[in-house]
C-alpha positions as CSV (number, residue, x, y, z in Angstrom):
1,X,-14.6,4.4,9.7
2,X,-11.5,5.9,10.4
3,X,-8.6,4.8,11.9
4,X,-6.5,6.7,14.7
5,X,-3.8,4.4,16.1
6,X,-3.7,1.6,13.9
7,X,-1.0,0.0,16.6
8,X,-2.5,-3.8,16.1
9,X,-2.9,-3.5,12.4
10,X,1.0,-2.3,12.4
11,X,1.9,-5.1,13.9
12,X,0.3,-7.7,11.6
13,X,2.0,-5.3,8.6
14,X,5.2,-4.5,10.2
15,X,7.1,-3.4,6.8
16,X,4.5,-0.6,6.2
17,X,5.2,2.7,7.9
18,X,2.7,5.1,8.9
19,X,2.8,8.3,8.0
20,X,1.6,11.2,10.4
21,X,-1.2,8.7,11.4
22,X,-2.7,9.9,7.8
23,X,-1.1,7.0,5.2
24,X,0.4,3.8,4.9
25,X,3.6,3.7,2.8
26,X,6.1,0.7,2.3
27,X,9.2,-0.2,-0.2
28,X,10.1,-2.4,-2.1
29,X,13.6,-3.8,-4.2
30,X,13.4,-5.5,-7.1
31,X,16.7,-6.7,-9.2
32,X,15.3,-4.6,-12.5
33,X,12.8,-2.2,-13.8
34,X,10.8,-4.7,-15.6
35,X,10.2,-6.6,-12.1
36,X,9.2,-3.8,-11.0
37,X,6.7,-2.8,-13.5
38,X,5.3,-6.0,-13.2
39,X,4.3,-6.1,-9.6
40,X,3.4,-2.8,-9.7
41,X,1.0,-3.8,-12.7
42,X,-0.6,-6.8,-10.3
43,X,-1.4,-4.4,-7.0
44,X,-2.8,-2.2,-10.0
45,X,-5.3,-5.0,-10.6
46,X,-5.9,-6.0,-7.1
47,X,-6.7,-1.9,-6.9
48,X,-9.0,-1.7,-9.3
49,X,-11.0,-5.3,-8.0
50,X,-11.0,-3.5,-4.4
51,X,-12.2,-0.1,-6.1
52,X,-9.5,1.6,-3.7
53,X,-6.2,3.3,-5.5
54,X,-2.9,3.5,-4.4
55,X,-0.5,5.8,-5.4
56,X,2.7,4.2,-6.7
57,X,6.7,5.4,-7.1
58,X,8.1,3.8,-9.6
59,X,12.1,3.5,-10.2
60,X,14.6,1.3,-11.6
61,X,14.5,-1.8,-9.4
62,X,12.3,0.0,-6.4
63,X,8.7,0.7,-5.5
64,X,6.7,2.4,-3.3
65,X,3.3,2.5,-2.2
66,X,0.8,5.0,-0.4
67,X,-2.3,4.6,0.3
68,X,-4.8,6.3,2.1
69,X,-8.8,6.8,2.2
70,X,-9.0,10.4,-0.5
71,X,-13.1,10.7,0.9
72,X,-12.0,11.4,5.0
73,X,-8.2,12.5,4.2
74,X,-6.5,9.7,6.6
75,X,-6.8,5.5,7.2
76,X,-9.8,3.7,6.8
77,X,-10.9,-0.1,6.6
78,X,-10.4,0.2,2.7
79,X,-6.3,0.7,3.2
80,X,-6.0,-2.0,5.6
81,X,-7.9,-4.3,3.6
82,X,-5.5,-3.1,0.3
83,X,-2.3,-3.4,2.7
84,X,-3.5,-7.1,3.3
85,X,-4.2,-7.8,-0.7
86,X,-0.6,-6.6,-1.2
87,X,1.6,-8.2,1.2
88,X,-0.4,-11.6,-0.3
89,X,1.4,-11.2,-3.4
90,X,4.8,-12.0,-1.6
């Protein structure tokens, strides 16, 4: 099922941004590059339980995540449900 507005689901995940209503991408800050590693090393495993992949950015003390459905090139329930398993790990 693909997604074309997304408006409610934006508002329940106002720190993600959409992205030419095609993907979801958000930033984060961490004090050090280690930090960093680490959470991205958690989503990595809440990715792989989900069986849906992000695709990460990974600096010194920053992040950021895409994500988007590869199979129908744009938003489906799968990234929603990955943008939920993420922000829970604040």
């Amino acid at each position: 099922m693909m997604i074309t507005s997304g408006v409610e689901l934006m508002n329940q995940h106002p720190e993600w941004n959409m992205i030419d209503n095609h993907h979801l991408e958000r930033k984060w800050e961490f004090p050090d590059f280690s930090t960093a590693l680490d959470f991205v090393n958690r989503v990595g495993q809440i990715c792989e339980s989900i069986d849906h992949h992000a695709e990460f950015e990974l600096g010194w003390g920053s992040v950021i995540i895409r994500t988007w459905s590869h199979d129908i090139d744009g938003l489906s329930e799968r990234d929603w449900n990955l943008v939920e398993k993420i922000d829970r790990l604040e």
